[in-house]
C-alpha positions as CSV (number, residue, x, y, z in Angstrom):
1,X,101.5,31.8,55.5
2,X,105.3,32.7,55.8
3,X,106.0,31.2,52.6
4,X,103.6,33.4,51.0
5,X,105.4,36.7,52.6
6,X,108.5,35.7,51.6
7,X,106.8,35.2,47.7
8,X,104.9,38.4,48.1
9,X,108.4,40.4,48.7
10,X,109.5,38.7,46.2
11,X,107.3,39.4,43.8
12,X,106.8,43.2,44.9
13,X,110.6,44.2,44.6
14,X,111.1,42.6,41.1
15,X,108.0,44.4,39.9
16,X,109.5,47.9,41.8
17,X,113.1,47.4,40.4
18,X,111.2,46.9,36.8
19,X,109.6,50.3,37.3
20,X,112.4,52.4,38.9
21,X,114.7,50.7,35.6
22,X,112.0,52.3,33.5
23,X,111.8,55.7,34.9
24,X,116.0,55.8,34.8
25,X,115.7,54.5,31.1
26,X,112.8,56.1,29.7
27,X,111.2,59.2,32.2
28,X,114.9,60.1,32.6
29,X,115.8,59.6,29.0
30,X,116.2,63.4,28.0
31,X,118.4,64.4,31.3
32,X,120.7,62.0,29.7
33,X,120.7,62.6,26.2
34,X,121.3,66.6,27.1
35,X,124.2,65.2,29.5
36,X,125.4,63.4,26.9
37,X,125.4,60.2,29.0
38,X,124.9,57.5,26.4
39,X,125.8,54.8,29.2
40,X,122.4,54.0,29.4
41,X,121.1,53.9,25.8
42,X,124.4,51.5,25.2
43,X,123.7,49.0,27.9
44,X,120.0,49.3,29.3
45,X,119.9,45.6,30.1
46,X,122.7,45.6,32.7
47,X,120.9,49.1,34.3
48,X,118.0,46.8,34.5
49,X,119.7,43.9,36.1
50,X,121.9,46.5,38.1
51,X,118.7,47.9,39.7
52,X,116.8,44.6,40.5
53,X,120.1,43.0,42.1
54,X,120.3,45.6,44.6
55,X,116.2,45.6,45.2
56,X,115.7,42.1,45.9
57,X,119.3,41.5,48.0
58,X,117.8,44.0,50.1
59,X,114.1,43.1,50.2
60,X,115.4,39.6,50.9
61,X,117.7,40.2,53.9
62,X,114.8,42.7,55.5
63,X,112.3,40.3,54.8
64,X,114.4,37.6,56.7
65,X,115.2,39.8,59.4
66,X,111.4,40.9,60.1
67,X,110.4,37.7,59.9
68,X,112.7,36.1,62.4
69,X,110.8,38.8,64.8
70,X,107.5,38.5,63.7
71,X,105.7,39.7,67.1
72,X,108.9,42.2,67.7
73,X,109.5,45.0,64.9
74,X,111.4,47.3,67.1
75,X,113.8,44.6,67.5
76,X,113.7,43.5,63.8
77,X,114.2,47.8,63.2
78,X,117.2,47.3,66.1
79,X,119.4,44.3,64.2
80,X,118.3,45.8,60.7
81,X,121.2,48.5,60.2
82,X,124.3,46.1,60.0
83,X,122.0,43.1,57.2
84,X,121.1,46.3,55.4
85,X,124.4,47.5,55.0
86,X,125.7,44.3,54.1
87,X,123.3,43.7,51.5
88,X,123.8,47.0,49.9
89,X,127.4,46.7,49.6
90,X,127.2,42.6,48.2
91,X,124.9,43.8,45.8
92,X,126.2,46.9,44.4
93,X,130.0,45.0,44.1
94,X,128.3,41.9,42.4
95,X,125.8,43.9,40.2
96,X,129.4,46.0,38.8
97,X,131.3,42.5,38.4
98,X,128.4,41.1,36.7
99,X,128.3,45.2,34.0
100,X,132.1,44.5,33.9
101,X,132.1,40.7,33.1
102,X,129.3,41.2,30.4
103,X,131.2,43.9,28.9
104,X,134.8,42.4,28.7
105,X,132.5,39.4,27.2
106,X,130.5,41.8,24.6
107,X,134.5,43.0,23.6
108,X,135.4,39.4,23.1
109,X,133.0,38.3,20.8
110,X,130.9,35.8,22.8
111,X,127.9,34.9,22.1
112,X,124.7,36.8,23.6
113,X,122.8,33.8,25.2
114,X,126.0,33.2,27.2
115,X,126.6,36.5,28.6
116,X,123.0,36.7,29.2
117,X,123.6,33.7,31.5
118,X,126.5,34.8,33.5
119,X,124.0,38.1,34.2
120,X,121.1,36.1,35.5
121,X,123.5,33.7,37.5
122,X,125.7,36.2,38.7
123,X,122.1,37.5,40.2
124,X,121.4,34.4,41.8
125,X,124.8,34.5,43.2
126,X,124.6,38.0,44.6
127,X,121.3,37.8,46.2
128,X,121.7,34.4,47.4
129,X,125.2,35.9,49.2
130,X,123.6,39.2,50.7
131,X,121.0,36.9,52.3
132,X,123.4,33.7,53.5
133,X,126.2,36.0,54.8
134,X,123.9,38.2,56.7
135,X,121.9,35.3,58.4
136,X,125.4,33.5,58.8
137,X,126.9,36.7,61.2
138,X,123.8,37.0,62.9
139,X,123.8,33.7,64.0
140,X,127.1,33.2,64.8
141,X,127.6,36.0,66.7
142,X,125.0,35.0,69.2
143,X,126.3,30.9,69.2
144,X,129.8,32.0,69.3
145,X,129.0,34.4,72.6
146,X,126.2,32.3,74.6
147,X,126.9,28.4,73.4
148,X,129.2,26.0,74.8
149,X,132.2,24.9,72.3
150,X,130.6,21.6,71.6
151,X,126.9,23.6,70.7
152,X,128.7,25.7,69.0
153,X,130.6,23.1,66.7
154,X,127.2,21.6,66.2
155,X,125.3,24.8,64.9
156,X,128.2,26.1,63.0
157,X,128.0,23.1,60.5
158,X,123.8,23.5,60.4
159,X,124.8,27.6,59.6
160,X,127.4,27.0,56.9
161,X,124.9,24.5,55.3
162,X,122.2,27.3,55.3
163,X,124.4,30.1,53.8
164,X,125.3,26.8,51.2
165,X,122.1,26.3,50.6
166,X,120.9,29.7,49.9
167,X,123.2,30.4,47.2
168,X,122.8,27.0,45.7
169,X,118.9,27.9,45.5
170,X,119.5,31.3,44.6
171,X,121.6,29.9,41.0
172,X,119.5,27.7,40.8
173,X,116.0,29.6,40.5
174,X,118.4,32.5,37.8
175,X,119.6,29.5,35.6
176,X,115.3,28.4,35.5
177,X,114.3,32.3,34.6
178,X,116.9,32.3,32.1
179,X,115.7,28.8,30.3
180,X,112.2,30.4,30.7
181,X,113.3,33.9,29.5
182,X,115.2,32.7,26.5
183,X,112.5,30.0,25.6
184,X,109.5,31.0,26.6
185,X,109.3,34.9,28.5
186,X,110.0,37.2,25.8
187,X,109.7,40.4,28.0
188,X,111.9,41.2,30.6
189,X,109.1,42.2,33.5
190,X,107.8,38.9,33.2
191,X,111.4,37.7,33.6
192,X,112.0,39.7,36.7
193,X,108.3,38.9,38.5
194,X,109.7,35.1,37.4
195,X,113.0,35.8,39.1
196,X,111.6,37.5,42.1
197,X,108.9,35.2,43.0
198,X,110.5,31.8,42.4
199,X,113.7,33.4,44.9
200,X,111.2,34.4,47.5
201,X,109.5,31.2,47.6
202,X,113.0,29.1,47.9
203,X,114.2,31.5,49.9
204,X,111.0,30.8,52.3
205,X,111.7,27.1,52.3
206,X,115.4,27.9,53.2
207,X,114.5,29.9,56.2
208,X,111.8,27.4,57.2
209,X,113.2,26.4,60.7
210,X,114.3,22.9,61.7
211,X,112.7,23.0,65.4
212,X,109.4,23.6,65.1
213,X,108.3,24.1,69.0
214,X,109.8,26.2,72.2
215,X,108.3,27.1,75.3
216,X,109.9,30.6,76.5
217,X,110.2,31.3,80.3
218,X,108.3,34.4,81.1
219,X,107.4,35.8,84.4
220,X,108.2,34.1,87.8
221,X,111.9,32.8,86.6
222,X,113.8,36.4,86.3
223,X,116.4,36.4,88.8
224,X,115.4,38.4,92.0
225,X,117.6,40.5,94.5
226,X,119.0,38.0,97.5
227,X,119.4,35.0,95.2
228,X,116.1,32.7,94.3
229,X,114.9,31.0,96.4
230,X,112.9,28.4,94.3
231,X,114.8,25.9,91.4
232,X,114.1,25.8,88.4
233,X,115.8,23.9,85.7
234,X,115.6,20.9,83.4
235,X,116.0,17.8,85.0
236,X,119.0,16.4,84.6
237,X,118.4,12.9,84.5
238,X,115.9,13.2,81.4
239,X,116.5,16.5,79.6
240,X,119.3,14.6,77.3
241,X,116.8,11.4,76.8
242,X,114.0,13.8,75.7
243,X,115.9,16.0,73.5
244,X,115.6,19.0,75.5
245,X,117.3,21.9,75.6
246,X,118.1,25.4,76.3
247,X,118.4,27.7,73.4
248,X,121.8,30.4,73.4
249,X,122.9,29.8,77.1
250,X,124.2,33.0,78.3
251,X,128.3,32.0,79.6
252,X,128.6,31.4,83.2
253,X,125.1,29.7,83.8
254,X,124.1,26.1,83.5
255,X,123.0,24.5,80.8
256,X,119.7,22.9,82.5
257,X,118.9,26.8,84.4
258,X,115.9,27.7,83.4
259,X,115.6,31.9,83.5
260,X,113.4,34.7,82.1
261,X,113.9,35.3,78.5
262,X,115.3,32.0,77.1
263,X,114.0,29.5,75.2
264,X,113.5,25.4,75.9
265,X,113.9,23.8,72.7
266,X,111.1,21.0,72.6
267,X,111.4,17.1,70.7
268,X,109.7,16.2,67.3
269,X,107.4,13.8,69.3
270,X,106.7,13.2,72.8
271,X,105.1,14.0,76.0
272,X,107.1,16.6,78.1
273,X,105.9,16.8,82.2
274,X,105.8,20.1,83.9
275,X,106.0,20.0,87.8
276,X,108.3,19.8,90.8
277,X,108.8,15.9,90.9
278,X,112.8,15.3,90.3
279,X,112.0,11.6,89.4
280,X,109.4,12.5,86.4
281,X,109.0,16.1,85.4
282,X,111.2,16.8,82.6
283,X,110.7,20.9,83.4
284,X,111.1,21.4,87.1
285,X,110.2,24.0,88.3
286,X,109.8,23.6,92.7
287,X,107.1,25.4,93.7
288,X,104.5,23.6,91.6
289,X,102.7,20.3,92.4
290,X,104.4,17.1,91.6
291,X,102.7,17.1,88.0
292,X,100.5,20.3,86.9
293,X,100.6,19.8,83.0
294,X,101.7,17.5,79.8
295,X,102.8,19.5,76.4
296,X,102.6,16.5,73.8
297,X,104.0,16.7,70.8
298,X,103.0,15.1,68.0
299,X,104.7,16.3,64.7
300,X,103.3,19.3,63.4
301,X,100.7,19.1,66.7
302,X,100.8,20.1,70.2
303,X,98.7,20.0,73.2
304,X,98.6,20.4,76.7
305,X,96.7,18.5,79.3
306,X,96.9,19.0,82.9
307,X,96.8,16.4,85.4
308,X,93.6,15.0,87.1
309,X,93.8,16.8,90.6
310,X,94.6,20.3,88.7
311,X,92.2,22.9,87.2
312,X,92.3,23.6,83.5
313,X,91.1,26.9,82.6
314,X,91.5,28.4,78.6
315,X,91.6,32.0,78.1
316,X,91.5,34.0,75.1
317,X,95.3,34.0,74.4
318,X,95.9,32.1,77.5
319,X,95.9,28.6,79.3
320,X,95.6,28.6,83.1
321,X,96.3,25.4,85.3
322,X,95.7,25.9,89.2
323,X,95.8,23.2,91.6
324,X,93.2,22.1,93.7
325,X,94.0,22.5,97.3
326,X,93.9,25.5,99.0
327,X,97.0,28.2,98.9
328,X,98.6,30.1,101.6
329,X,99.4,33.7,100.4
330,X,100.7,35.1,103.7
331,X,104.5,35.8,103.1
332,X,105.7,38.7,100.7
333,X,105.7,37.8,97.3
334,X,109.4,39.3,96.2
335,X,108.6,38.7,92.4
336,X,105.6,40.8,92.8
337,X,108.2,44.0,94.3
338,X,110.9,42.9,91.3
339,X,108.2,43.2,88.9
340,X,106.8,46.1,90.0
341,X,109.8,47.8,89.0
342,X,110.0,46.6,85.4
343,X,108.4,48.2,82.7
344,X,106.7,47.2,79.8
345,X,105.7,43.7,80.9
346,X,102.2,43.0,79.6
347,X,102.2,39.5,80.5
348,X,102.6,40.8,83.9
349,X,98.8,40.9,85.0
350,X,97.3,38.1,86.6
351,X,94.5,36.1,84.6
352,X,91.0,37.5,85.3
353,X,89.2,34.5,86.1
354,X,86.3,36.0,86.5
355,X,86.0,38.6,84.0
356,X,86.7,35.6,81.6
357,X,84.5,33.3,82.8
358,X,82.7,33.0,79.3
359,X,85.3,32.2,77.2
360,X,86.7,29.4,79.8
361,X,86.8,25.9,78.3
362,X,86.4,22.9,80.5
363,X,88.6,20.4,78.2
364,X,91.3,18.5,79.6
365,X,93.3,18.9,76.4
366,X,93.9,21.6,74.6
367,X,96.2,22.7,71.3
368,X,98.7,25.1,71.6
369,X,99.3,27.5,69.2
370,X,101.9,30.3,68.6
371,X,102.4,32.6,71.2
372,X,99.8,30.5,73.6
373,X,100.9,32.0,77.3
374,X,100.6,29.1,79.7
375,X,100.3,30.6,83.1
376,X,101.2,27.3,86.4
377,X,99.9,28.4,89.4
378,X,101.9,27.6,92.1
379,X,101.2,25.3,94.9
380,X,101.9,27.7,98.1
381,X,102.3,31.1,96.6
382,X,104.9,31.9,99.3
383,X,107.8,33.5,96.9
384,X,105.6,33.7,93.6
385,X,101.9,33.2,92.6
386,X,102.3,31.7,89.2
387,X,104.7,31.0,86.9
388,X,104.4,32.0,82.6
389,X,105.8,30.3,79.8
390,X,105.1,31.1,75.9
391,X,104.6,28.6,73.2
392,X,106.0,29.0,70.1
393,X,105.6,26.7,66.9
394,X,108.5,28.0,65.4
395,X,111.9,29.0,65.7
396,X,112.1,32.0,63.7
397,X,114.7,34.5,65.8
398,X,118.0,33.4,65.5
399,X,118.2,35.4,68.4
400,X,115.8,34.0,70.6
């Protein structure tokens, strides 16, 4: 589906850049003649390439940004000003080199097939820059301020080889619609729907993250006034062995701390166990029972299956897991106070057991799918009643 956006914006700026081109040269054709600008009777195709250099830079980089918060758009409106601005200015400076090379070129006498080629790469180059450099600040910016120096070494090398590979792409898919334009495409709307298309669609593939699954702590593991008093945290005899791992650690906590808001970076393959036993939970979290739950992973599939002494219960949107024995809900709950002082929280409320009760699925294992909550009810309720994680199936936010 998101590589069918990404050819859909593609598609739909090269066909609006052809349009606005044509009002400039044709709708607007008597305001010039009467200014006497004969600028764009002289050179209309580099107007043309001008105008569809700066519209798909930009429809690229916004593109990129929305979809790396697909369930967020305020936040996608928030980190949109500084890409935009970016891509605007990469695209106007390479869109002028590009008029001036292809001029000095025309002067010299070379032929038309090779200037022609320099435009459409220079394109390629532009658009492929606007979207690498403004996905390579991003991302740095956030490594650089919540990643350790060895992460940070590590992610660097996997950013530079992004920004690489989207300007590699990017020439790549221009020097194909010029062979096609030159051969084949006579008319240059077809050449710029070509263009547009074939760059969203490598573009896509570009973007296409490398970890494809994350389980985001929700409610129950913000920080609370006095100090927790529960631990929760990857365990550190396993976390290495199972390839886990917290995403953009925020300096001065530990690497294995699990808190609200960030994200645990899951394996390819594997079974990951979700309880309070330090010997075999991989995610331990203390005020659970030994073992409440499994996520397995199982390339492009995963599911979760609770343990035989725990209720299973599927929700709408929602997976609940309860344990059997009985709770004691005597004491205070001080996440209950904390969180009655947040705003916007949906995935606040407690599950409606109840109310649900028809859409509740007795199967032991269920598949998860993006943006599955997973609610772990805990097994005395004394400082918190449950706990909340998200599951995501992709990494799209480089600032998760």
């Amino acid at each position: 589906m998101r590589n069918w956006l990404y050819f859909i914006v593609g598609l739909l700026a090269s066909v609006v850049a052809w349009s606005f081109s044509q009002i400039l040269l044709v709708d607007f054709k008597p305001i010039w003649d009467n200014l006497d600008w004969t600028f764009f009777a002289q050179v209309p195709y580099l107007i043309k390439f001008f105008i569809l250099t700066i519209f798909l830079a930009v429809s690229m980089v916004m593109a990129e940004v929305f979809f790396s918060h697909p369930t967020r758009l305020k936040q996608g409106w928030k980190v949109l000003k500084w890409p935009l601005i970016i891509a605007i200015i990469v695209s106007i400076l390479g869109a002028s080199l590009s008029g001036i090379i292809s001029f000095v070129f025309k002067l010299t006498g070379f032929p038309a097939w090779t200037i022609r080629l320099i435009d459409w790469l220079i394109i390629g180059l532009v658009i492929g820059s606007a979207e690498g450099i403004t996905w390579l600040l991003r991302t740095l910016s956030k490594l650089v301020l919540y990643q350790t120096t060895q992460e940070v070494e590590n992610d660097i090398t996997k950013v530079f080889n992004h920004f690489v590979k989207s300007i590699s792409f990017s020439l790549l898919v221009s020097f194909i619609v010029f062979i096609f334009s030159e051969i084949i495409i006579k008319q240059d709307i077809w050449s710029f729907i070509l263009l547009g298309s074939l760059l969203g669609s490598a573009l896509s593939f570009i973007e296409s993250p490398n970890t494809q699954f994350a389980l985001k702590a929700g409610y129950g593991f913000e920080r609370i006034a006095g100090g927790n008093t529960t631990k929760n945290n990857l365990n550190p005899r396993t976390y290495r062995k199972c390839d886990l791992k917290l995403v953009y650690v925020p300096r001065g906590n530990k690497p294995i701390t699990i808190e609200e808001g960030l994200s645990i970076e899951l394996p390819k393959t594997g079974n990951i166990i979700i309880g309070s036993d330090i010997e075999q939970a991989d995610i331990i979290v203390s005020d659970l029972p030994h073992k409440i739950a499994t996520v397995n992973i199982n390339g492009r599939k995963a599911t979760i299956k609770n343990f035989s002494n725990n209720i299973l219960k599927k929700l709408p949107s929602e997976i609940v897991i309860k344990p059997r024995e009985p709770v004691n809900n005597t004491t205070p709950n001080p996440y209950a106070t904390a969180f009655n002082n947040v705003s916007n929280q949906p995935e606040n409320n407690s599950p409606n057991l109840d109310k649900d009760s028809e859409s509740i699925d007795d199967s032991n294992d269920i598949e998860l799918y993006h943006n599955t909550i997973i609610t772990l009810y805990t097994k005395n309720q004394n400082s918190r009643k449950y706990v909340r994680f998200v599951f995501y199936d992709r990494f799209l936010d480089p600032e998760a």
